[in-house]
KEVOTI-895108 format. One record per residue (C-alpha): residue in one letter; z, x, y. Coordinates in steps of 0.25 Angstrom, whole numbers, padded with zeros to 4 digits, always signed. Example, Ala and Ser with C-alpha at 12.3 -4.5 7.8 and 13.67 -1.06 7.14 Angstrom:
BEGIN
A+0031+0049-0018S+0029+0055-0004
# end
This chain:
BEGIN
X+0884+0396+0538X+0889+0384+0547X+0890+0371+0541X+0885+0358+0544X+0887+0344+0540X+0876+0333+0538X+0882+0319+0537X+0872+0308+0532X+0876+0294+0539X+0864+0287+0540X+0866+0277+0531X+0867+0262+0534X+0876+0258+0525X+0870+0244+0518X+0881+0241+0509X+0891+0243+0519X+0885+0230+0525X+0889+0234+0540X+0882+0234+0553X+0890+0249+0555X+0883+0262+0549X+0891+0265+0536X+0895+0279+0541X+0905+0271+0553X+0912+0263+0543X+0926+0268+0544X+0936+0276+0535X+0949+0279+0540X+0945+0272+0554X+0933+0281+0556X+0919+0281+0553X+0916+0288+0540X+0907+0297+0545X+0917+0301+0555X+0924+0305+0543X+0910+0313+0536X+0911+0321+0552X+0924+0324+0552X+0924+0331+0537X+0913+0337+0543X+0920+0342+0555X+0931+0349+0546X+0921+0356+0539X+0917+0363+0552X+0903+0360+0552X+0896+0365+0564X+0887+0354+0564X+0887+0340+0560X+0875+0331+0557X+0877+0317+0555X+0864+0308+0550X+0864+0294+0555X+0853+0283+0554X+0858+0270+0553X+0867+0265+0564X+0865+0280+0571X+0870+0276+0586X+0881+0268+0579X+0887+0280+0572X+0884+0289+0581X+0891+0282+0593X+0903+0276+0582X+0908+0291+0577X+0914+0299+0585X+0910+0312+0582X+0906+0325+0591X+0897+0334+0587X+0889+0328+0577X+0873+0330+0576X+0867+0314+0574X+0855+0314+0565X+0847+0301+0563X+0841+0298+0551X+0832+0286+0555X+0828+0284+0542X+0838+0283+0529X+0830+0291+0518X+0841+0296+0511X+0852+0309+0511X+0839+0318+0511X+0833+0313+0522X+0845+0311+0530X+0848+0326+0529X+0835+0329+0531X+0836+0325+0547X+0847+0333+0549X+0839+0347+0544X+0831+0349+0559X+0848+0351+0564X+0853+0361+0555X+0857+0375+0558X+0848+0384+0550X+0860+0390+0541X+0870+0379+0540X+0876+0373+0529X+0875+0360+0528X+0884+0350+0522X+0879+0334+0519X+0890+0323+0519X+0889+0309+0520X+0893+0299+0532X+0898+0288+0522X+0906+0298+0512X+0919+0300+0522X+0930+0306+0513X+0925+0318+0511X+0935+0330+0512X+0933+0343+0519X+0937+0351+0507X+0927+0345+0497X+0916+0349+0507X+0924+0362+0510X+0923+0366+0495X+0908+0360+0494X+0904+0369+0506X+0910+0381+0498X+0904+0382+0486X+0890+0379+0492X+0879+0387+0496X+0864+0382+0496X+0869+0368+0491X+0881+0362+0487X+0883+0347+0482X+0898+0339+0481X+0898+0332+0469X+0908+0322+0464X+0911+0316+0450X+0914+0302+0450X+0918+0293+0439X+0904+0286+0440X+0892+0292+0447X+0885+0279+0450X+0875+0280+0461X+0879+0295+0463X+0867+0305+0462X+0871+0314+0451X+0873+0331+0449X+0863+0334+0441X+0867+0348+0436X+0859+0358+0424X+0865+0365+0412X+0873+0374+0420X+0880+0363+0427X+0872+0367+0443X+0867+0355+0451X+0853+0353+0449X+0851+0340+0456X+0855+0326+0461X+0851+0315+0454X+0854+0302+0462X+0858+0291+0453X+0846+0281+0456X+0836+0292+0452X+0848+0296+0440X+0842+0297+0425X+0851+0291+0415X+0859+0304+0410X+0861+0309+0426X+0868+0295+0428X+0877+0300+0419X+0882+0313+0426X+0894+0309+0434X+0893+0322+0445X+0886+0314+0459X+0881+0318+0470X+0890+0315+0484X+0878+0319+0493X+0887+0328+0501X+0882+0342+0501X+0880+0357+0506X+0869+0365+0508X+0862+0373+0518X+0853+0372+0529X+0843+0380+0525X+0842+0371+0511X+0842+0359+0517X+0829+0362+0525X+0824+0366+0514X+0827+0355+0505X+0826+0342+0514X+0813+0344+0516X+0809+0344+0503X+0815+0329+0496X+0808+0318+0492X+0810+0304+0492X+0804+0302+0478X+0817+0295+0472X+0822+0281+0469X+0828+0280+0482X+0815+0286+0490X+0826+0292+0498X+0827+0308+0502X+0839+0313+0494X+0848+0325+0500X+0851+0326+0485X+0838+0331+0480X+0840+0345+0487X+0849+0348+0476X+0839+0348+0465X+0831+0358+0477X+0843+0368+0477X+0843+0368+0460X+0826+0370+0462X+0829+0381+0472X+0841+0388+0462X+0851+0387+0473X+0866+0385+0469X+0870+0370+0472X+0886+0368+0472X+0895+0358+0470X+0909+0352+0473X+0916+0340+0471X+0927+0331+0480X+0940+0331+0476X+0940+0315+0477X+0928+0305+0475X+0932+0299+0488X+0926+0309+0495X+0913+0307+0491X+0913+0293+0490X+0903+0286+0501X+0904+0271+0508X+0893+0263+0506X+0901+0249+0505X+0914+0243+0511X+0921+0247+0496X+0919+0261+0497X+0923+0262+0512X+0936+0255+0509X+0938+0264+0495X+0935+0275+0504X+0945+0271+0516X+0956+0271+0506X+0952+0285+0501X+0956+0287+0514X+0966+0282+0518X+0974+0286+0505X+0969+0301+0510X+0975+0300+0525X+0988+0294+0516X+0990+0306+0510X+0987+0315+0521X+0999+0307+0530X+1008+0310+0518X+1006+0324+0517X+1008+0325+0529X+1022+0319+0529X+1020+0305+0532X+1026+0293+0524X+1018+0282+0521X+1025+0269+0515X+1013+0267+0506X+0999+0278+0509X+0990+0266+0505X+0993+0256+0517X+0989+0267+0527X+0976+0267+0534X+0972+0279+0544X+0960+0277+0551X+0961+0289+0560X+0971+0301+0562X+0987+0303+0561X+0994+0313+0565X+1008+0313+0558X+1023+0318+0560X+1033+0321+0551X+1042+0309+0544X+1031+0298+0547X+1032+0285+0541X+1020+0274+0541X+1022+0261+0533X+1011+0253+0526X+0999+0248+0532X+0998+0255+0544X+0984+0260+0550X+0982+0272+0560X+0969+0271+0567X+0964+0283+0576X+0973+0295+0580X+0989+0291+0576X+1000+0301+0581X+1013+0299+0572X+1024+0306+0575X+1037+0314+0569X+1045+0301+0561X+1035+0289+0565X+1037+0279+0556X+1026+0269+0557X+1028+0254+0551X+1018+0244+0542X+1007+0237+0546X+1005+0248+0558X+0991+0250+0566X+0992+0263+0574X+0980+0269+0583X+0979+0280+0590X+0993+0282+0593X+1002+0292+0594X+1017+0290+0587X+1029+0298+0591X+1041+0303+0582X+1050+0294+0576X+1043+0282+0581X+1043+0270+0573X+1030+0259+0572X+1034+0247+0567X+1025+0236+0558X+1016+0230+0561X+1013+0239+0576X+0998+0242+0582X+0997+0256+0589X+0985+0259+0598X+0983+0271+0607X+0999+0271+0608X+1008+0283+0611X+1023+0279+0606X+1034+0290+0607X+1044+0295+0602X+1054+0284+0594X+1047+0275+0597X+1047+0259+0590X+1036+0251+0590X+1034+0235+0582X+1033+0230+0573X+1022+0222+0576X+1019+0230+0591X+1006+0233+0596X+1004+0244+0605X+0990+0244+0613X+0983+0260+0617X+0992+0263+0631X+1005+0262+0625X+1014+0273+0625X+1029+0272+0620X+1039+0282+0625X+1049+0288+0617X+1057+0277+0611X+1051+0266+0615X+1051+0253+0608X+1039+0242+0607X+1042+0230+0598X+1037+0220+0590X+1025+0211+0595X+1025+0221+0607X+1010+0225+0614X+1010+0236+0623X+0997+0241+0630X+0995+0252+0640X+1011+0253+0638X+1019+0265+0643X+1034+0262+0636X+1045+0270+0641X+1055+0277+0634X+1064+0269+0626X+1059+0256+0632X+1056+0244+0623X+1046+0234+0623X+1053+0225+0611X+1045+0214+0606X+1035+0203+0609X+1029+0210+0624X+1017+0214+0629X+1018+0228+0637X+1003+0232+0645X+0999+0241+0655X+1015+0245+0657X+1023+0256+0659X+1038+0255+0653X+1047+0263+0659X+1060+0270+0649X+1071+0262+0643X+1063+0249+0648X+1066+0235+0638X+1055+0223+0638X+1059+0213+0632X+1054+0202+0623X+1039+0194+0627X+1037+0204+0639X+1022+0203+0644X+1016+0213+0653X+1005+0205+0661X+0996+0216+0661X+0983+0210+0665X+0978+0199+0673X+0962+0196+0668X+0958+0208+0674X+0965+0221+0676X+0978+0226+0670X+0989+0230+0678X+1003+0238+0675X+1018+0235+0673X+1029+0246+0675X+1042+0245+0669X+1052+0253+0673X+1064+0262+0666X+1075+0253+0660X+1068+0241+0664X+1072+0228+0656X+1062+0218+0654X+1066+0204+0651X+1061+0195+0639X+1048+0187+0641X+1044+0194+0654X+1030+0195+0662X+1027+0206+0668X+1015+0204+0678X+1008+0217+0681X+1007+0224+0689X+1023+0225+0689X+1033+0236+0690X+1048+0234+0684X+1056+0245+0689X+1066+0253+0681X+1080+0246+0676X+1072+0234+0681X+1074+0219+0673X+1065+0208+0671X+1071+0195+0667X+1067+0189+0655X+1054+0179+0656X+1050+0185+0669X+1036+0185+0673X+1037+0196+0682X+1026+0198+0693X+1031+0207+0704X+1038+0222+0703X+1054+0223+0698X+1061+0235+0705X+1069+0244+0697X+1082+0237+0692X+1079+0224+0697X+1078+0212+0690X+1065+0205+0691X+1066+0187+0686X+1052+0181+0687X+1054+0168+0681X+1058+0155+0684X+1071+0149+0687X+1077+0141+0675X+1081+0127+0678X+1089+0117+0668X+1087+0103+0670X+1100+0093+0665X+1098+0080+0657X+1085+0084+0651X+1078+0074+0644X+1069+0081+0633X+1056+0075+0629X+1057+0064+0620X+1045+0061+0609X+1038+0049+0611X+1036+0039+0598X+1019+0037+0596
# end
């Protein structure tokens, strides 16, 4: 049977007291539902429903996702009803498997194992130290699920059983035309609840399964800014653990956050308090600095990233060094052993190999030849109001201290620019190229002298 997975996110999300749908409030820097499809994904589903309602264009246009069937529930009448929309799109002999667009932590595993030992209908179940406002497993003297009680409609002694209900579960297509149709709103709530399709399987004498997660956290749903920050640590203590066993040294693994995907060398070294956003490449030897932010970039071996640095769409090379305190904007690209300072920008930046841009400078829209030196407070005037125009430096090019250099402009190879230059016209290659203003000192300078009020 092939399998496919229903994801209920139609919910608004009240007590998350937001404008955005609950279901696009991020864990590890990404929607939770992207999370709910991506699980879904591994499980190979062949198809993948996703219900939406409120804020539906917003969710649809904010995860990006491919190949996912958008339901609409236009009105919120519980888990019932909301899988009930979906019936008129399911293959005839499918299995079917429920999740939840606000409980993002599940693992593939615990859904591997609940798929396994299900046939007409399988529940997972968790046991929390308190149940409250869980529905409970309500099971008869030979311990089999008979029912779900939900804990507003609970009788005292059901209150008491500490096995809940999760609302994830399994069960086929055929089933669940069968069933849906059949609930009644008649509860405290006045809602349809997917849940009373249990007590139909136990009228019917089918088999109803179970199977529990290996953590609480995977079951845990967001409903309130609390949870979601619980939950963000939850994961972020897992990606920890999965950068260790992978080899990677972490300084201290709970002053970490990853909001996307790294890929990892051997002998990698990350300091505390540096966060990873999009898809990070960390090569062989990379050792990483505090207070680090770096996005989508790609790190090669035994570079180092000092404090307090900003990466964005960067390429850096081999042994490279880069800070502390640099920021380098999408466009740069370091060559092998290159060097980029402290309080250095870059931007739309090719740097050469073995060339160094050392500290306090601004470097846009320029290429830098090999083995090329700028110096202190150097500016690349890239832009003038409008449009951005290109600088070229050259191979062994040296550039003096406090320099401008007005694009667009060409320094040639083994050229020099004098220190506090503004340079506005082309330097050849070795030449020397002095824009600045001759130096005059004047004798028997009388200084200012202050007046009395």
């Amino acid at each position: 049977m092939t399998l496919e997975v229903v994801i209920l996110a139609a919910g608004k999300g009240t007590r998350m007291r937001s404008e955005l749908p609950k279901v696009l409030h991020p864990i590890g820097g990404q929607p939770m539902l992207s999370h709910v499809i991506d699980t879904a994904r591994e499980l190979g589903a062949s198809k993948i429903h996703v219900v939406i309602g409120h804020g539906a264009e917003q969710v649809k246009s904010q995860v990006k996702a491919e190949n996912i069937h958008w339901v609409v529930q236009h009105e919120q009448n519980g888990t019932g009803h909301a899988v009930t929309q979906v019936l008129p799109y399911l293959g005839a002999d499918s299995t079917v498997l429920v999740l939840y667009g606000d409980v993002p932590l599940v693992r593939v595993e615990t859904l591997q194992h609940l798929l396994a030992n299900a046939a007409d209908l399988g529940l997972l179940t968790a046991s929390p130290a308190d149940p409250s406002g869980y529905g409970r497993i309500i099971r008869d003297a030979e311990n089999q699920i008979t029912g779900i009680v939900e804990h507003k409609d609970a009788a005292p002694d059901q209150l008491a059983i500490n096995e809940i209900n999760t609302g994830i579960l399994v069960s086929t297509a055929q089933r669940l035309q069968r069933w849906l149709p059949r609930l009644s709103a008649n509860n405290v709530q006045g809602e349809y609840y997917l849940t009373d399709i249990v007590a139909m399987a136990a009228e019917d004498n089918l088999p109803i399964t179970s199977a529990q997660p290996r953590a609480l956290s995977e079951v845990e749903g967001i409903n309130n800014r609390l949870q979601q920050a619980n939950l963000e640590r939850v994961y972020q203590q897992h990606m920890a653990q999965e950068l260790m066993t992978a080899g990677v040294s972490l300084l201290d693994p709970c002053r970490i956050d990853v909001r996307g995907k790294i890929h990892t060398g051997h002998d990698v070294l990350i300091d505390v308090n540096t966060v990873f956003e999009g898809e990070v490449y960390l090569g062989n030897g990379v050792s990483i600095g505090p207070n680090c932010c770096i996005k989508n970039s790609s790190i090669g071996d035994g570079s180092e990233i000092k404090a307090n640095s900003i990466l964005e769409d960067t390429i850096v090379e081999k042994n490279c060094v880069v800070g502390p305190f640099a920021r380098l904007r999408p466009g740069t690209h370091l060559a092998d052993a290159a060097k980029i300072g402290n309080f250095v920008e870059t931007k739309k930046a090719i740097i050469g190999a073995g060339s160094k841009v050392n500290h306090l400078s601004y470097i846009g829209d320029t290429t830098v030849g090999i083995g090329s030196n700028i110096g202190a407070g150097t500016i690349t005037c890239n832009y003038d109001g409008v449009n951005k125009f290109q600088t070229e430096i050259g191979d062994a090019a040296f550039i003096g201290s406090n320099t401008s250099l007005v694009a667009p402009v060409k320094i040639g190879n083994h050229a020099t620019v004098a220190a506090g230059s503004i340079i506005t016209g082309d330097v050849s290659d070795a030449e020397l190229g002095v824009g600045r203003a001759r130096q005059r000192n004047i004798s028997n300078w009388q200084r200012p002298l202050k007046k009395d009020l």
